[in-house]
N, CA, C and O atoms as a GROMACS GRO file, in nm:
protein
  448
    1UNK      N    1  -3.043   0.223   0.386
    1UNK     CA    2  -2.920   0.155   0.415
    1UNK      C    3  -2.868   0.088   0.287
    1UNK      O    4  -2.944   0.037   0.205
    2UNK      N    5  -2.701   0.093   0.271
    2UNK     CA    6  -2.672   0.050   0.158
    2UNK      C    7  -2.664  -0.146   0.181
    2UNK      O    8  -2.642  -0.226   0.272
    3UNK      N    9  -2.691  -0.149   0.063
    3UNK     CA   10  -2.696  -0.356   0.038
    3UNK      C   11  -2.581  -0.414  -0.007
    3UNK      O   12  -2.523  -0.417  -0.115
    4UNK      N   13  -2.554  -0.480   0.152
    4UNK     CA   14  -2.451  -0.562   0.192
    4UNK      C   15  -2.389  -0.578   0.086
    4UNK      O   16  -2.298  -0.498   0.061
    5UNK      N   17  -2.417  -0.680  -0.002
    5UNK     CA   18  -2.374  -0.725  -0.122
    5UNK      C   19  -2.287  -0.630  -0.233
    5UNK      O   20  -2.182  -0.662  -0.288
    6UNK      N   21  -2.367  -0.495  -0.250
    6UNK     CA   22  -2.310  -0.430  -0.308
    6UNK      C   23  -2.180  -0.327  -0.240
    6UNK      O   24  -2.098  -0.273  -0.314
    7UNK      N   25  -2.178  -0.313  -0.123
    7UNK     CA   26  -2.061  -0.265  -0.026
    7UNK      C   27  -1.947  -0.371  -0.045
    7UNK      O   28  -1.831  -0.341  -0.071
    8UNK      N   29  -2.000  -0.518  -0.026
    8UNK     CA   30  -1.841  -0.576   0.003
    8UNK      C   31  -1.836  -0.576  -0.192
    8UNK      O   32  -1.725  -0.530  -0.220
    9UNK      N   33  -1.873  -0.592  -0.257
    9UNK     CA   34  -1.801  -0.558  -0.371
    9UNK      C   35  -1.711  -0.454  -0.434
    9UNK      O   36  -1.617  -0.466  -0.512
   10UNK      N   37  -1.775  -0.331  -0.366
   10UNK     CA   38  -1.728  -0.198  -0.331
   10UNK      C   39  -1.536  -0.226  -0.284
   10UNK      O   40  -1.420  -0.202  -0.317
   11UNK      N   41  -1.625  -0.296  -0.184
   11UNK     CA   42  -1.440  -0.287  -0.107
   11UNK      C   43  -1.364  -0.410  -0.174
   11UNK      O   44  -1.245  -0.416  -0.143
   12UNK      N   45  -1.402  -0.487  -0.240
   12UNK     CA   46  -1.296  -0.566  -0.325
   12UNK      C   47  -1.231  -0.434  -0.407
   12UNK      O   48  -1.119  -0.385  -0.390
   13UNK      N   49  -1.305  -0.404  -0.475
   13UNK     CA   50  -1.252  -0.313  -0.540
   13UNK      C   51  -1.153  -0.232  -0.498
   13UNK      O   52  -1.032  -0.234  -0.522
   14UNK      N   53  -1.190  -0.192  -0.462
   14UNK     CA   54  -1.091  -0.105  -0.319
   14UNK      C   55  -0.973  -0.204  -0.297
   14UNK      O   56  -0.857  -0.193  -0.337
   15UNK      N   57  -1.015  -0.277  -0.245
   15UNK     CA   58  -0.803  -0.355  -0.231
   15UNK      C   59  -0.780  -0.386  -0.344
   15UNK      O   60  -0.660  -0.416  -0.351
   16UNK      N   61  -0.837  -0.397  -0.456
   16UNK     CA   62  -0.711  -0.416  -0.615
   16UNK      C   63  -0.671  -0.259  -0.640
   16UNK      O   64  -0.564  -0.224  -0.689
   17UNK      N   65  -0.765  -0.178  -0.601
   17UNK     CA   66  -0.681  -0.023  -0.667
   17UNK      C   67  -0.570   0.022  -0.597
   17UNK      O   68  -0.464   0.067  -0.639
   18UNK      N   69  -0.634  -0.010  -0.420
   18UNK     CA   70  -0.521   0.021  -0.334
   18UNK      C   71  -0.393  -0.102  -0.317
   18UNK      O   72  -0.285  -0.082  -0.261
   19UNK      N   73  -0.423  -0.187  -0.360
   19UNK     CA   74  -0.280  -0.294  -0.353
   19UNK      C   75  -0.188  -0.218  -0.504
   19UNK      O   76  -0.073  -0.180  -0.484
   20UNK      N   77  -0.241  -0.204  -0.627
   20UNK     CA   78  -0.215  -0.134  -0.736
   20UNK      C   79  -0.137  -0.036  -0.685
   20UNK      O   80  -0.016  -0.047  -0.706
   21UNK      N   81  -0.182   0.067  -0.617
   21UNK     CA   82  -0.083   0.200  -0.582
   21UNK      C   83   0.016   0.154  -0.512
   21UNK      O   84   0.130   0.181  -0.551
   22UNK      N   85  -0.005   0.064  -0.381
   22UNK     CA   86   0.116   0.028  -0.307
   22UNK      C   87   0.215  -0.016  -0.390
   22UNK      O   88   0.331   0.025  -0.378
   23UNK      N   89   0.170  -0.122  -0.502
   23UNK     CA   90   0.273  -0.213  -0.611
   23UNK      C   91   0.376  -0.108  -0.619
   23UNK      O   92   0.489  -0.114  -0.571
   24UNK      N   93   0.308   0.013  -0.702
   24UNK     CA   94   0.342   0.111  -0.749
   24UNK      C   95   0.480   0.180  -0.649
   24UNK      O   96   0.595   0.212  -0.676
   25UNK      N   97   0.421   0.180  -0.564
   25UNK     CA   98   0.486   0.291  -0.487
   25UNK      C   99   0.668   0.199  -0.426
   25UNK      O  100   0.781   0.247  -0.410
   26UNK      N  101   0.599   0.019  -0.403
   26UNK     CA  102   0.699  -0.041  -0.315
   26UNK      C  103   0.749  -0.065  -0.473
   26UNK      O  104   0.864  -0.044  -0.434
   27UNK      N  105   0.763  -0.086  -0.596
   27UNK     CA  106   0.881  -0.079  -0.698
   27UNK      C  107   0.963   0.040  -0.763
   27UNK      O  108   1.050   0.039  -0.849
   28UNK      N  109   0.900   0.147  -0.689
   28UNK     CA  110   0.985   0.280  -0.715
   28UNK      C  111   1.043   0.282  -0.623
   28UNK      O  112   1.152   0.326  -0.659
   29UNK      N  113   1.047   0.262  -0.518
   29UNK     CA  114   1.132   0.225  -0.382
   29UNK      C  115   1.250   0.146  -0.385
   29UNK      O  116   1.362   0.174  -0.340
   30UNK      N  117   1.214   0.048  -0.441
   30UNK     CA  118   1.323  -0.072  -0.487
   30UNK      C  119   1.405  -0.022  -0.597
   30UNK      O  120   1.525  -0.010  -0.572
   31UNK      N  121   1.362   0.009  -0.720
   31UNK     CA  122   1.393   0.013  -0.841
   31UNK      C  123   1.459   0.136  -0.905
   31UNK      O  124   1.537   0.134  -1.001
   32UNK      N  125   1.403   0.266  -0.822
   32UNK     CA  126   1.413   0.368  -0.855
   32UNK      C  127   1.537   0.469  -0.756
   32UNK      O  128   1.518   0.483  -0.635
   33UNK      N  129   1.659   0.532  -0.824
   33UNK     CA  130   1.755   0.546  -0.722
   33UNK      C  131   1.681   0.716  -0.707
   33UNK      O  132   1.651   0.771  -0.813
   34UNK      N  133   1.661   0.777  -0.601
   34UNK     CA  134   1.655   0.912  -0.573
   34UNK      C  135   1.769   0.986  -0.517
   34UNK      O  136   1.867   0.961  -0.448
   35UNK      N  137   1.713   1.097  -0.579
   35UNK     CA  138   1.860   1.222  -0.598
   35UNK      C  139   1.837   1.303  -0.536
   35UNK      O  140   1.922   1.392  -0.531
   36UNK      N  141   1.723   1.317  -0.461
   36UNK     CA  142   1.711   1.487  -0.377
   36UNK      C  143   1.602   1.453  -0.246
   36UNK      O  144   1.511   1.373  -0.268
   37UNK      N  145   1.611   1.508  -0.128
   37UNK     CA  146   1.543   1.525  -0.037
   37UNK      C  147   1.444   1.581  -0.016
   37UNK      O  148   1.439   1.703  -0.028
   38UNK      N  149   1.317   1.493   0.030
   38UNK     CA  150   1.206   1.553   0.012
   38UNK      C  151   1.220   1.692   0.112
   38UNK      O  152   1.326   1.733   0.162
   39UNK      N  153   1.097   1.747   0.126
   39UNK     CA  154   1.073   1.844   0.292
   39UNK      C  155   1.009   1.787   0.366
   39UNK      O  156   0.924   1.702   0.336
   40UNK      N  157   1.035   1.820   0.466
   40UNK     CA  158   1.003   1.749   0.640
   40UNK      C  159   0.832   1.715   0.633
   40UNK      O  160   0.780   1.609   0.668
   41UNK      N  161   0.782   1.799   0.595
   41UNK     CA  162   0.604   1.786   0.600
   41UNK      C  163   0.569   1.674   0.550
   41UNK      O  164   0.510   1.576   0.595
   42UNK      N  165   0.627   1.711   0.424
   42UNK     CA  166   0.610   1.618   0.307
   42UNK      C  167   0.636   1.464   0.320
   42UNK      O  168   0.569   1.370   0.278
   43UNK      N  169   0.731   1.468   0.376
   43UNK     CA  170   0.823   1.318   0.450
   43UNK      C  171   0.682   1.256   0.576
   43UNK      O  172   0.638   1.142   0.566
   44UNK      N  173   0.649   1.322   0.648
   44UNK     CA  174   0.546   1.284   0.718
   44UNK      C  175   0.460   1.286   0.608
   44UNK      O  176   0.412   1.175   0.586
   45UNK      N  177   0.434   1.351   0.551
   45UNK     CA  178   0.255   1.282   0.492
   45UNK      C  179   0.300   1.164   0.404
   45UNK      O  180   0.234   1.062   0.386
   46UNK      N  181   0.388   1.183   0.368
   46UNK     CA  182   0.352   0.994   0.244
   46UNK      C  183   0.398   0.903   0.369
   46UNK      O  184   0.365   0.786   0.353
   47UNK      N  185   0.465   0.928   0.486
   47UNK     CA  186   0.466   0.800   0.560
   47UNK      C  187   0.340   0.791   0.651
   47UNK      O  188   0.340   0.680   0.704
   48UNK      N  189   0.224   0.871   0.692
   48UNK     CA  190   0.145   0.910   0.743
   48UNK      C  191   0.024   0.791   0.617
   48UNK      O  192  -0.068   0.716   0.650
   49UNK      N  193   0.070   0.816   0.499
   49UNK     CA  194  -0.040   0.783   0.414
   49UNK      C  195  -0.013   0.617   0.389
   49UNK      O  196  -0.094   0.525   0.393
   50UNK      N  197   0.133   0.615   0.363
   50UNK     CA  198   0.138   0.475   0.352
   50UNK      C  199   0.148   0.384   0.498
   50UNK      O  200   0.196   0.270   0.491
   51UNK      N  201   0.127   0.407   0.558
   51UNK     CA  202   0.092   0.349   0.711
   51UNK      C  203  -0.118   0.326   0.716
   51UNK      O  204  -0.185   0.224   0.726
   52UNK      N  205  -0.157   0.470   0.703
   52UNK     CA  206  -0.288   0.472   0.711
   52UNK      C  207  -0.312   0.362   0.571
   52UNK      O  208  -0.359   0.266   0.633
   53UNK      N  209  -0.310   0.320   0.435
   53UNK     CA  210  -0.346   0.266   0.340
   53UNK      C  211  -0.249   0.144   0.346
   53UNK      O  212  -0.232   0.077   0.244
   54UNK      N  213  -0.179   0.110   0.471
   54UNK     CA  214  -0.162  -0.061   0.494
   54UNK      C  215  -0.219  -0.066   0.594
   54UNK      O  216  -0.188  -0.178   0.633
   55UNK      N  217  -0.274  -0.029   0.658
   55UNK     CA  218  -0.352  -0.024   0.771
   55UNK      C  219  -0.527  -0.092   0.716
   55UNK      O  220  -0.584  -0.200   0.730
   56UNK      N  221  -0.559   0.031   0.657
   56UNK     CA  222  -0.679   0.020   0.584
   56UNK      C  223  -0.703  -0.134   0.525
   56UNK      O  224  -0.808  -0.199   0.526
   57UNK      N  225  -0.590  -0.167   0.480
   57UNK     CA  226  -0.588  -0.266   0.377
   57UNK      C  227  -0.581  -0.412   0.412
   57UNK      O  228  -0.577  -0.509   0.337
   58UNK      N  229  -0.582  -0.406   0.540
   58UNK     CA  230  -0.527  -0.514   0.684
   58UNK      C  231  -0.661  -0.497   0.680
   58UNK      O  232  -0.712  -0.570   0.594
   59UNK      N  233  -0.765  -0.404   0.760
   59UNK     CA  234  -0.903  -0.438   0.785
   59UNK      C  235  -1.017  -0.479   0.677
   59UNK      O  236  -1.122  -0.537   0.702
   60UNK      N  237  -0.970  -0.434   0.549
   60UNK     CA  238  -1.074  -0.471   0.455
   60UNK      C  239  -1.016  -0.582   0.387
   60UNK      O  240  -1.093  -0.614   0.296
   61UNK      N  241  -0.931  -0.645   0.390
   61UNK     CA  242  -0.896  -0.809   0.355
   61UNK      C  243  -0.929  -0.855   0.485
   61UNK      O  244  -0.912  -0.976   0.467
   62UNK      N  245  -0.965  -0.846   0.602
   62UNK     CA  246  -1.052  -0.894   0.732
   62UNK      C  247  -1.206  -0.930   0.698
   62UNK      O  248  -1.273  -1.033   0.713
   63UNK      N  249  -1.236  -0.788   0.639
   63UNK     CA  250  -1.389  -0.836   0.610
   63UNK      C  251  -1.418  -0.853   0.484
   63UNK      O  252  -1.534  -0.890   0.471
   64UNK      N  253  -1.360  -0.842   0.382
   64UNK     CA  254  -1.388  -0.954   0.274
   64UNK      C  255  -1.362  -1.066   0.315
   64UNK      O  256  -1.477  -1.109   0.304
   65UNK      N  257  -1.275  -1.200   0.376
   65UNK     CA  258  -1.206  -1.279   0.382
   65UNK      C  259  -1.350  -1.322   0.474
   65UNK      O  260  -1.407  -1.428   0.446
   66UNK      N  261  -1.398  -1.239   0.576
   66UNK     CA  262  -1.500  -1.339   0.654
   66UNK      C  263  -1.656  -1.338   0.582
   66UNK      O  264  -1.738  -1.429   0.590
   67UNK      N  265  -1.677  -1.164   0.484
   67UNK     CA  266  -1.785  -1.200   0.442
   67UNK      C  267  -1.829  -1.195   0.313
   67UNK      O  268  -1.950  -1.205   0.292
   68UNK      N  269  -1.746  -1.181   0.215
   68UNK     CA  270  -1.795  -1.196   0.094
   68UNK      C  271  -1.771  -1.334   0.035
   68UNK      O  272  -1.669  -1.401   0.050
   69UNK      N  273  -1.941  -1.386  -0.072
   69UNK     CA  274  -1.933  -1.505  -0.098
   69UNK      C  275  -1.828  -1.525  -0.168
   69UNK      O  276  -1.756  -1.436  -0.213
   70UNK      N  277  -1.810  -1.672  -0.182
   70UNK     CA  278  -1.696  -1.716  -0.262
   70UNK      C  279  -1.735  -1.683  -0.426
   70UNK      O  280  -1.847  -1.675  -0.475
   71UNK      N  281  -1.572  -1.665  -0.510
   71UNK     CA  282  -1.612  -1.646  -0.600
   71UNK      C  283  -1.509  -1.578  -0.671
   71UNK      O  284  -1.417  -1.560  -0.592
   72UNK      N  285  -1.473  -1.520  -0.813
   72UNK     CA  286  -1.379  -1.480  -0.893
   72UNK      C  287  -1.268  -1.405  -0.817
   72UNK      O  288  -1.150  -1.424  -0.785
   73UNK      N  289  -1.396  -1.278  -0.799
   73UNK     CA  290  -1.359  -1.167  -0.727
   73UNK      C  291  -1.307  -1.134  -0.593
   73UNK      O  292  -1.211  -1.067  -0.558
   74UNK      N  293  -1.395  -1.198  -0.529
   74UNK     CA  294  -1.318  -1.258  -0.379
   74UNK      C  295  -1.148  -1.332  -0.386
   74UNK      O  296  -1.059  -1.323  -0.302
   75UNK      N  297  -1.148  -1.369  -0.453
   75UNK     CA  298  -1.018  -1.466  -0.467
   75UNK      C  299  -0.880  -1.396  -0.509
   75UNK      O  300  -0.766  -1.428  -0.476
   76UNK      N  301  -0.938  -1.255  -0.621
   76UNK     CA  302  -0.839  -1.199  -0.662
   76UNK      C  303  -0.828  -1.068  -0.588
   76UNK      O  304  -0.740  -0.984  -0.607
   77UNK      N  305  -0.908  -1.060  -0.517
   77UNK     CA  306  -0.913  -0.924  -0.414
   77UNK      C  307  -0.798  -0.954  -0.304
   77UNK      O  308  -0.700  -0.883  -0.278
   78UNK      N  309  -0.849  -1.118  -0.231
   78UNK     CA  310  -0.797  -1.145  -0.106
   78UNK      C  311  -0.611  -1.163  -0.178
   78UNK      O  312  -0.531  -1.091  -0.117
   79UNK      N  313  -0.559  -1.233  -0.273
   79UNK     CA  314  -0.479  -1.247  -0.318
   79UNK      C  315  -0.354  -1.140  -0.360
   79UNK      O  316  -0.232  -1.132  -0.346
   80UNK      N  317  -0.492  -1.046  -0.433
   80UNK     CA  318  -0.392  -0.863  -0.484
   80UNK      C  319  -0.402  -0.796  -0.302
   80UNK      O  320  -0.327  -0.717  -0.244
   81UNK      N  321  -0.488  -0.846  -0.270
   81UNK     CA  322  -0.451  -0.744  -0.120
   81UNK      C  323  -0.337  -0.817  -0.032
   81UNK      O  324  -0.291  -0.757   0.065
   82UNK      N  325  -0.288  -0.955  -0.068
   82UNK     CA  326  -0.188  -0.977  -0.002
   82UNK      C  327  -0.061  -0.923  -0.040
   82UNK      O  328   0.041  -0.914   0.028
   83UNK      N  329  -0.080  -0.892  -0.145
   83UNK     CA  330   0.066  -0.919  -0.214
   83UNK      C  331   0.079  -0.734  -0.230
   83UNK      O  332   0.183  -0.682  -0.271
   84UNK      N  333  -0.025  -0.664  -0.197
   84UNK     CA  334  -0.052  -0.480  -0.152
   84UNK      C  335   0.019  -0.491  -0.041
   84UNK      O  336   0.124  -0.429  -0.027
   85UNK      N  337  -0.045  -0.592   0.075
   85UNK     CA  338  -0.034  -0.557   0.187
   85UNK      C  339   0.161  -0.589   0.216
   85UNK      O  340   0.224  -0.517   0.294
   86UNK      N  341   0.225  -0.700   0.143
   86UNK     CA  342   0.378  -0.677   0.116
   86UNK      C  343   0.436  -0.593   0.076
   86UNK      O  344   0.548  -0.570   0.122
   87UNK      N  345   0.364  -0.496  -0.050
   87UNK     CA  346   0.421  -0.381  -0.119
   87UNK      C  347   0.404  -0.224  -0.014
   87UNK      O  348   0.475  -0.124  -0.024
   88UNK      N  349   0.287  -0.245   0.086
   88UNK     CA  350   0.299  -0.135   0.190
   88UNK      C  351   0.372  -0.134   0.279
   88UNK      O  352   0.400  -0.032   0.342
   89UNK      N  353   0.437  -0.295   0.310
   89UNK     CA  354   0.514  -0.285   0.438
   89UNK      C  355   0.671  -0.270   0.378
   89UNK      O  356   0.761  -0.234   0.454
   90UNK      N  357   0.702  -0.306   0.214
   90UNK     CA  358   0.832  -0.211   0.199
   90UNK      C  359   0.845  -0.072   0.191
   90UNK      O  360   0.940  -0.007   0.236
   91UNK      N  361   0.730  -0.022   0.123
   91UNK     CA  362   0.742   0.104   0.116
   91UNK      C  363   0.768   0.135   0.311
   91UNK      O  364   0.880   0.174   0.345
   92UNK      N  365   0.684   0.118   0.395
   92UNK     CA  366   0.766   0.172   0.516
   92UNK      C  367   0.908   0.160   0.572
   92UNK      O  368   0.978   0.240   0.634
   93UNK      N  369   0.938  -0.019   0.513
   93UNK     CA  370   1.057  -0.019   0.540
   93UNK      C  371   1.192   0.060   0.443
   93UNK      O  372   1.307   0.070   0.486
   94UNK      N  373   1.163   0.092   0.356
   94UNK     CA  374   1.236   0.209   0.268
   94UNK      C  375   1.253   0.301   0.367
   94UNK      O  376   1.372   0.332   0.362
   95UNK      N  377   1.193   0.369   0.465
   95UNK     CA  378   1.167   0.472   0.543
   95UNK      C  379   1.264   0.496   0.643
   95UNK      O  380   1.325   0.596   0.680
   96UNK      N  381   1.260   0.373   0.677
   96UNK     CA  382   1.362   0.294   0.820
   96UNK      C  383   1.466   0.254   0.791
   96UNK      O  384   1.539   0.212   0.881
   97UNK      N  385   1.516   0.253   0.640
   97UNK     CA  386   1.657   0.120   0.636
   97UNK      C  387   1.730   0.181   0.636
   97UNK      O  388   1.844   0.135   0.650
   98UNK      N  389   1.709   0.341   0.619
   98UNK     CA  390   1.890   0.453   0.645
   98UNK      C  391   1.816   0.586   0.657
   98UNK      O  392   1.693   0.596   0.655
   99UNK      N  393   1.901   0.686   0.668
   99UNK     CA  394   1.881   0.849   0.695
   99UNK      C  395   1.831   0.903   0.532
   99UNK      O  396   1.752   0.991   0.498
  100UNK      N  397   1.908   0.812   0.460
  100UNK     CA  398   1.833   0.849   0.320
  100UNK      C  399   1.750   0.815   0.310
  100UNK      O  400   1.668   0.906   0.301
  101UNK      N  401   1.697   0.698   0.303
  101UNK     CA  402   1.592   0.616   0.328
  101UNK      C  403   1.485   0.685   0.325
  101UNK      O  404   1.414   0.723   0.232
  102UNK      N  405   1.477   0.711   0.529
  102UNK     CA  406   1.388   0.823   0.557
  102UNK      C  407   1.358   0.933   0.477
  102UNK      O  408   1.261   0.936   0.401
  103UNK      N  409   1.444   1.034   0.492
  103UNK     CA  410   1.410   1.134   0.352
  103UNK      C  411   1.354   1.139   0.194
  103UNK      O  412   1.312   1.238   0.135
  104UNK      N  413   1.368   0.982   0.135
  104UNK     CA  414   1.336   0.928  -0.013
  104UNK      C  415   1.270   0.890  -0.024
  104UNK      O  416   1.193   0.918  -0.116
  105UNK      N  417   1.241   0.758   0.096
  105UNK     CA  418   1.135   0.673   0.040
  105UNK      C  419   1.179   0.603  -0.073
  105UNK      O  420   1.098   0.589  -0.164
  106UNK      N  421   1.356   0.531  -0.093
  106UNK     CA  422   1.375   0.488  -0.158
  106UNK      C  423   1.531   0.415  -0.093
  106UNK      O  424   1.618   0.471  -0.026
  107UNK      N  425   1.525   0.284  -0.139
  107UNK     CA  426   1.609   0.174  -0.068
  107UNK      C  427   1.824   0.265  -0.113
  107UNK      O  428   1.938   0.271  -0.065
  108UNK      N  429   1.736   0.312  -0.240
  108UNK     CA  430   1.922   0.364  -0.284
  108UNK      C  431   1.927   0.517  -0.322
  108UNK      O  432   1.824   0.570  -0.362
  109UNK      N  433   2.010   0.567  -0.315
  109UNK     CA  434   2.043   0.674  -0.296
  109UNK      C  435   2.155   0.766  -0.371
  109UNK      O  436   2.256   0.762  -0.301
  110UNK      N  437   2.173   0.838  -0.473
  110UNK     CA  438   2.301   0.880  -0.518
  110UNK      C  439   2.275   1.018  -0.565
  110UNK      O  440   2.172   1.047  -0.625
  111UNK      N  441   2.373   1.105  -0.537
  111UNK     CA  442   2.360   1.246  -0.583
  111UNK      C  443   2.361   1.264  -0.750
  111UNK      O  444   2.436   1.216  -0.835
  112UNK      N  445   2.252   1.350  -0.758
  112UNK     CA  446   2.210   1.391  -0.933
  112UNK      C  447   2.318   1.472  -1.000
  112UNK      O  448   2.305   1.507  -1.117
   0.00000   0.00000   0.00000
């Protein structure tokens, strides 16, 4: 069996890489105007993914927050996973705020 200790460190890790990608993803959303429409599949899997990896990211700031000791790492995990767990819920709302939206994955919209 793997040791406790070294798992929840594991998953700190894990919410700074995955809050990192969300950053990523919710300031190209904001920042970035898109010019072309994804395909339908395609449109389901990054909203499929960014749902499943704010999801994810909700349960493992759960169990760091109740069981890893206090300490550097703990602090900047629980902190970058909050501020992930804001950057996943724009990226969905990019999704929802218009018909472009949906199709981009991006808040603005203008032909190339």
């Amino acid at each position: 069996m793997a040791d406790p200790a070294k798992q929840m460190k594991h998953n700190q890790y894990v919410i700074i890489f995955m809050s990192a990608v969300l950053l990523f993803g919710a300031f190209n959303a904001v920042m970035v105007t898109a010019d072309e429409y994804d395909p339908g599949f395609y449109v389901w899997f990054k909203i499929a993914l960014d749902a499943a990896m704010t999801g994810l990211l909700v349960v493992l700031l759960i169990v760091v927050a109740r069981g890893a000791d206090t300490g550097g790492l703990k602090g900047l995990a629980l902190l970058v996973g909050l501020v992930g767990l804001a950057a996943g819920l724009v990226k969905l709302a990019a999704r929802f705020s218009s018909d472009h939206g949906w199709w981009t994955g991006h808040f603005n919209y203008a032909l190339g």
